[in-house]
Phi, psi and omega in degrees: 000314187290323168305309171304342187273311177314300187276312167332304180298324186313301176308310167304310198291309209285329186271348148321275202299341167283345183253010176272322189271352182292324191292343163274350178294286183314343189272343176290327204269325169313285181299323166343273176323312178299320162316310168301309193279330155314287177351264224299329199282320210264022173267171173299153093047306200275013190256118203216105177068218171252026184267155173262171209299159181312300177286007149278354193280293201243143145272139191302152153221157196283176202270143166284069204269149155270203193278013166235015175057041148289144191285140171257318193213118190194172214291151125231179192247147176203179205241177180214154180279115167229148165231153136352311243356320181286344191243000152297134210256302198217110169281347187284316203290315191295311208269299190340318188287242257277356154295354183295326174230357164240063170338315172301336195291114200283104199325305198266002164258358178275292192326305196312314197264006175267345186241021168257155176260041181274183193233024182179113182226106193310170159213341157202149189262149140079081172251150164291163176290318182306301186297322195302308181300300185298312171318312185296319185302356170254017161060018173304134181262151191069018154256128228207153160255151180232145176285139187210161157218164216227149184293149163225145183244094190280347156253015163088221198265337180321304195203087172294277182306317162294310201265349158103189176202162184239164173272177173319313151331346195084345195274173214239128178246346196218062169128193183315334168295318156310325161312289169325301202296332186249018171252028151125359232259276226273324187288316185289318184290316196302323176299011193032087210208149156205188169223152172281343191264172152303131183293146148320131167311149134236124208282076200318193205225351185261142187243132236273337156305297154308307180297314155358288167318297197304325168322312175318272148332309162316282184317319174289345171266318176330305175318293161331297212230354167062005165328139161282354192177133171241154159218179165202150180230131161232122187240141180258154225254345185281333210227343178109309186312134147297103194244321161182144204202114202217160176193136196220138359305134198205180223205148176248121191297344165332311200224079203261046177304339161306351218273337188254031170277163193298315196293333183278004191295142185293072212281336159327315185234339220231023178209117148247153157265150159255146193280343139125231193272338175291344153327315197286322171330304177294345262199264183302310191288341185293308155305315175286336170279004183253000174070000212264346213211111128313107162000283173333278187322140181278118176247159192288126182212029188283318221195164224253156183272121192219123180190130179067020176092344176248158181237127211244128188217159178275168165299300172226093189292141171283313178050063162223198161259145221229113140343169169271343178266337160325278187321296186303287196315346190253017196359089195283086169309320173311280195316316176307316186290344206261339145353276159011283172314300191290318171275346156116177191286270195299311160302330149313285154328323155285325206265322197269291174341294167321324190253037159097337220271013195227030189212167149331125148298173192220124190194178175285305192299133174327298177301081173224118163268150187296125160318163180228123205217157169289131174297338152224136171272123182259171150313010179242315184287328165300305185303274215303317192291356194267335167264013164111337182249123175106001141279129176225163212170141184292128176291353166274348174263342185270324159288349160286326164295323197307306185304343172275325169306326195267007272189302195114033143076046174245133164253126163225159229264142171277134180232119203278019191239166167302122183230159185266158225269329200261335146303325198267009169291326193283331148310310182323147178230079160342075151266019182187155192269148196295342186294314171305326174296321161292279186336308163309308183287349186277327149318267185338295197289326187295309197332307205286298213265028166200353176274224166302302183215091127354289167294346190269309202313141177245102189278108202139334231205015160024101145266152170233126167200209212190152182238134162230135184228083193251163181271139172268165182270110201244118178061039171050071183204140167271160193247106189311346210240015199200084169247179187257090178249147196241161164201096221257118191219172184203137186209180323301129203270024139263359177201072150359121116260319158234173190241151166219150186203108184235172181235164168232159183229126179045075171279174197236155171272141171299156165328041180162359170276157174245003197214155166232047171286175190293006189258343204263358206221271213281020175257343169261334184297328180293337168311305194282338156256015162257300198301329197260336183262001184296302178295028177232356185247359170083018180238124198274150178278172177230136186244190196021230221282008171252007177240008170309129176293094183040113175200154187207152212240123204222000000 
């Protein structure tokens, strides 16, 4: 008995110490689990599954400002859908949930990559906080979020075409965001490189008031005048800056579904034209800057030019002898041509080199087109290019050139980031003597107050410009009835600070009108958009004996 009493007790001590060391095994396996899960609780946030942290992931990209430091472009942070594939239990079950909240979700190619055995397969990039809050609620397993970040544009469409797009990646495809990428941005993310801190903003040449207008101001002639596609640049003549520049139809990189129709194109820097009549500006400084052509002088415009199988007439002939301010205000075809004539075939052609207009612009933004020229220049191709036809050229090298006529006859490469009157001297290229440069402005100012345009006047704010109303080519024929028209300017035009220059592409006549020429359509949008951005551009008006126009005595 007593023995049996001996062996009882042992087996009870012994069967003690086995549930004392299980219960301490658990409390072990137990503090583990709690640590662990402290550990986690107390890591960022951004810590999700076996993906690493957000800045391993993506590279940040600095903010877009314009030149008043308004935001253009900048980070926000979302999230994106990954799955496991290995640690999916039932793929038929995981896509039935999640068609529950991506309705859209193309089903049987989510099954294909949830039954494959790789170990990280995206699935939906960018979800809202909302679909992410339903998705974690369906507790599917080997499904995960990676944190990610994505461009916000907070004005939309205001400057599409300059500031660009970035891809699904974050990386920059388009405008000044392409840009960026290449001073150093796309090589350090391809190299899987990042930084923890924020990148310096960077700051543009555009101010974001000014674009605003021009935008604006577009989008209302489009209307207006029923047009297919508007553009505009207001470049300042001094410094090169780019200050706003739009071209419509145009996308909001936001939702950029748009962005690659044809119609969407950057017909400002990344589309050419011929340029009409604003040619003749370029034309007329040529004679004057060649000393061959004088203020003063009578050019013959009696009677119509027949070369080459063609016969060259004015829009509205004088059929007298004409001044060189004659010529300009009357956009003279006649006249032009025979300008042409008087400096040669090779001396045309140089002089159009010299101001840019027969080469690449050379600038930040990406999107830029090559001019387009006769593969040989003839005596005919000269006569038509001196009045606008048979040259195509981009309209911002065409308001670039213009700012050097207007400038004291310095060309300098337009730039959409900020420069200084004393950076951009330093670029500068002397293509015309400051002397030619007054005479010009001084044509340009008579033109807005006797000429064509007229309608460009501003009261306060002494404009000067010039009208191009050129015919397009329809079935390689130019068409009388389908036109491109431009309007090329400068104010205030007794001492220049910017040039504006905007096109309408196929207006229509306004409502009580019969004709849609450049006087008529794009000589008041440059009115309406000097008159609404000068007090944002710092130019005060001037009334009475300050506000006369320019003259000069010849």
């Amino acid at each position: 008995m007593l023995e049996f009493e001996g062996v009882r007790k042992a087996q009870g001590a012994q069967a003690r110490n086995r549930i004392i060391i299980a219960i301490a095994c658990f409390g072990v396996i137990y503090a583990v689990i709690g640590g662990r899960l402290v550990q986690y609780g107390l890591r960022s946030p951004e810590t999700v599954s076996s993906i690493n942290r957000t800045n391993e992931l993506l590279t940040s990209r600095p903010d877009l400002l314009d030149r008043n430091g308004e935001v253009l472009a900048t980070d926000i942070r979302t999230v994106s859908l990954f799955a496991e594939p290995n640690k999916i239990v039932d793929p038929d079950e995981a896509v039935e949930l999640l068609a529950t909240v991506l309705p859209d979700l193309d089903q049987r190619g989510i099954y294909r990559k949830l039954s494959s055995n790789s170990r990280f397969q995206w699935l939906r990039r960018q979800l809202t906080p909302k679909q992410q809050s339903q998705i974690l609620s369906l507790g599917i397993p080997g499904i995960g979020f990676r944190p990610e970040t994505r461009r916000f544009y907070p004005g939309g469409p205001t400057a599409s075409h300059v500031i660009g797009l970035t891809n699904i990646d974050n990386k920059g495809i388009s405008g000044m965001e392409k840009y960026v990428d290449g001073q150093g941005l796309g090589a350090l993310a391809d190299a899987g490189m990042t930084v923890d801190e924020d990148l310096k903003p960077v700051r543009l040449s555009l101010d974001l008031r000014v674009q605003h207008v021009l935008r604006d101001e577009l989008a209302a002639a489009m209307e207006r005048y029923q047009a297919v596609a508007a553009g505009g640049v207001v470049l300042n003549i001094h410094t090169g800056e780019v200050i706003g520049m739009a071209s419509l139809p145009d996308y909001d990189p936001n939702d950029p579904v748009d962005a690659q129709k044809k119609d969407r194109l950057n017909r400002m820097s990344a589309g050419t034209f011929e340029m009409g009549s604003t040619f003749k500006v370029f034309t007329t400084a040529m004679g004057l800057d060649s000393g061959k052509v004088k203020l003063t002088d009578q050019i013959d415009a009696r009677g119509s030019i027949r070369i080459g199988g063609f016969t060259i007439r004015d829009f509205h002939g004088k059929n007298r002898m004409l001044t060189v301010p004659e010529v300009f205000i009357y956009s003279s075809n006649i006249g032009s041509a025979r300008i042409a004539d008087m400096i040669g075939i090779e001396g045309h052609q140089e002089f159009l080199t010299r101001l840019g207009l027969l080469s690449r612009m050379q600038t930040e933004l990406p999107e830029v087109a090559t001019p387009t020229q006769p593969s040989v220049w003839k005596k005919i191709n000269s006569v038509t290019i001196s009045f606008g036809h048979g040259v195509a050229t981009t309209p911002l090298q065409t308001a670039v050139a213009a700012a050097a006529l207007m400038n004291g006859g310095k060309l300098i490469e337009p730039t959409f980031l900020p420069r200084t009157r004393e950076e951009a001297d330093k670029v500068a290229v002397q293509v015309v003597n400051s002397t030619t440069s007054d005479e010009m402005r001084y044509l340009m100012a008579l033109n807005v107050a006797k000429g064509s345009g007229r309608r460009a006047e501003v009261e306060g704010f002494r404009v000067g410009g010039k009208t191009g109303t050129a015919e397009k080519v329809i079935n390689g024929r130019y068409n009388s009835d389908v036109r491109f028209n431009a309007f090329l300017s400068a104010f205030p035009i007794d001492n220049p600070d910017y040039v504006v220059l905007v096109i309408v592409d196929e207006p229509k006549p306004e409502e009580g009108k019969r004709s849609a020429t450049a006087g008529l359509n794009a000589a008041p949008m440059v009115s309406a958009i000097i008159r609404r951005s000068a007090a944002f551009l710092g130019v005060e008006p001037k009334f009475g004996d300050g506000g006369q126009m320019l003259s000069l005595s010849y």
